[in-house]
C-alpha positions in Angstrom: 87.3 -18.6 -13.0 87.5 -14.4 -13.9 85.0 -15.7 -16.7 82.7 -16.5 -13.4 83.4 -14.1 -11.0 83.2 -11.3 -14.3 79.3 -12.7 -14.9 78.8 -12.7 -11.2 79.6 -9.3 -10.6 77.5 -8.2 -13.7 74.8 -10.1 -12.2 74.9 -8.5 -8.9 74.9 -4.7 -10.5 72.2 -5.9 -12.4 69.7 -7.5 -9.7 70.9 -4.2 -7.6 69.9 -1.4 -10.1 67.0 -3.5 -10.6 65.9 -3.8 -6.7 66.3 0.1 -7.3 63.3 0.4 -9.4 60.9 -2.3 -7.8 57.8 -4.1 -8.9 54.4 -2.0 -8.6 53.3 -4.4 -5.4 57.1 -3.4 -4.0 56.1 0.2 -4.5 54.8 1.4 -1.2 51.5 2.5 -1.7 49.5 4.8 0.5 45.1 5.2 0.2 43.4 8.0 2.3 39.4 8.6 2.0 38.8 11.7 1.6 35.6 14.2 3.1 34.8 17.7 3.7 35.1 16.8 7.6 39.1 17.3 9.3 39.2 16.6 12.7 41.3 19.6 14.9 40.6 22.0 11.6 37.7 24.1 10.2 35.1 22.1 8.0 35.8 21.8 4.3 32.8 20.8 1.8 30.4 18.3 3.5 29.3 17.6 -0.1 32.1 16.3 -1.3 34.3 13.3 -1.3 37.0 11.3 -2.7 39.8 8.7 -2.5 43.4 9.0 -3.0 46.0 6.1 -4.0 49.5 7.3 -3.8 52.8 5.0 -4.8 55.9 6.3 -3.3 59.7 6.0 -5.6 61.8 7.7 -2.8 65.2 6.4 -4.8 64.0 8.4 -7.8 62.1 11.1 -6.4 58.8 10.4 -7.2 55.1 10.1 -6.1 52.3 9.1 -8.2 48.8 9.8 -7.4 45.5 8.6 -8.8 42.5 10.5 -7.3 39.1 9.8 -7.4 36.6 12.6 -6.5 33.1 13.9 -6.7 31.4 17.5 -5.8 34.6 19.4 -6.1 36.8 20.9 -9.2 40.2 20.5 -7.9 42.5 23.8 -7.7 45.4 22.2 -6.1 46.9 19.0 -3.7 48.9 19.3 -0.9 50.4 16.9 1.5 50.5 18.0 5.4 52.2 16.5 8.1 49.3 15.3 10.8 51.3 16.5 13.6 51.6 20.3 12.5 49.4 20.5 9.5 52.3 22.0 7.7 52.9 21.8 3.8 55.3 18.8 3.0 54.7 18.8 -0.4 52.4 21.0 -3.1 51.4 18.0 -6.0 49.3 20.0 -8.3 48.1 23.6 -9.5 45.9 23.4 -12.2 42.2 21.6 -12.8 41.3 18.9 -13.9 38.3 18.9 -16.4 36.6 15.6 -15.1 36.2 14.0 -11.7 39.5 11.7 -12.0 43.2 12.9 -11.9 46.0 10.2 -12.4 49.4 11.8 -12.3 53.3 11.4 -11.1 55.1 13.8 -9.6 58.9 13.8 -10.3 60.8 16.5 -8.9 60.4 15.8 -4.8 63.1 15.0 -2.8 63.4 11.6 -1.4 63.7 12.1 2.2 60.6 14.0 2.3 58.8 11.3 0.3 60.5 8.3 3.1 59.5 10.9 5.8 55.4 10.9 4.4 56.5 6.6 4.5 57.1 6.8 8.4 54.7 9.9 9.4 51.3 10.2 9.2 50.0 12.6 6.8 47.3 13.9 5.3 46.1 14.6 2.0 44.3 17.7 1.0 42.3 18.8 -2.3 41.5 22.3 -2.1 38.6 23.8 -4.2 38.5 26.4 -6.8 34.8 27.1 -6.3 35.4 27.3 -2.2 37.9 28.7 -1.6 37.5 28.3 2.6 37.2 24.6 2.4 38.6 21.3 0.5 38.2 17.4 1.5 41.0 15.6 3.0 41.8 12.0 4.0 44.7 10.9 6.4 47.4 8.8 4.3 47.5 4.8 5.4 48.9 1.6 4.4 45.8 -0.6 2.5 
């Protein structure tokens, strides 16, 4: 009988730590589509657009990102709350040399990363050749 309850226990540490981690379709993932146009804020670049697919890790502090854009070298990413428009989170700071940008950040904390879950948000890519203006796309569920 301990010989039972001993694998059971095991078991359920096991299936927990691996609930933890989660399958990619477990992952919540978040898509916004991106243009120069932001409604309630001045225009960004009208020629240029893009799409965003994030997947959210709040237990380990993580959001991955992969970008797709056209029209615009990226400078940096930023997450803003819809409501306010200010900063949640800063993703990137350097550019990219071609028009795709796959990445993970790792450092966030996780309930600002379960907050951009249960908020609307929006994602910004500002320019490095204009400076005034960036695309940006408002984070959904697909």
């Amino acid at each position: 009988m301990k010989k039972v309850l001993s694998l059971l226990a095991t078991a359920t540490v096991i299936s927990s730590l691996w609930a933890g981690v989660g399958t990619a379709s477990e992952v919540p993932l978040r898509k916004a589509r991106m243009t120069g146009e932001h409604p309630g804020a001045p225009a960004g670049d009208s020629d240029a657009s893009g799409t965003a697919r994030l997947r959210l890790y709040p237990a380990a502090g993580k959001i991955c990102y992969d970008l797709r854009y056209e029209g615009i070298t990226v400078f940096h990413i930023d997450i803003k709350r819809v409501a306010d428009q200010e900063i949640m989170q800063e993703l990137y700071h350097r550019r990219p040399t071609d028009d795709r940008l796959n990445h993970c950040r790792r450092d966030i904390p996780s309930d600002l990363i379960r907050s951009i879950q249960k908020h609307p948000a929006r994602f910004f890519i500002y320019a490095a050749e204009y400076r005034g203006g960036d695309i940006a796309g408002t984070l959904h569920r697909p």
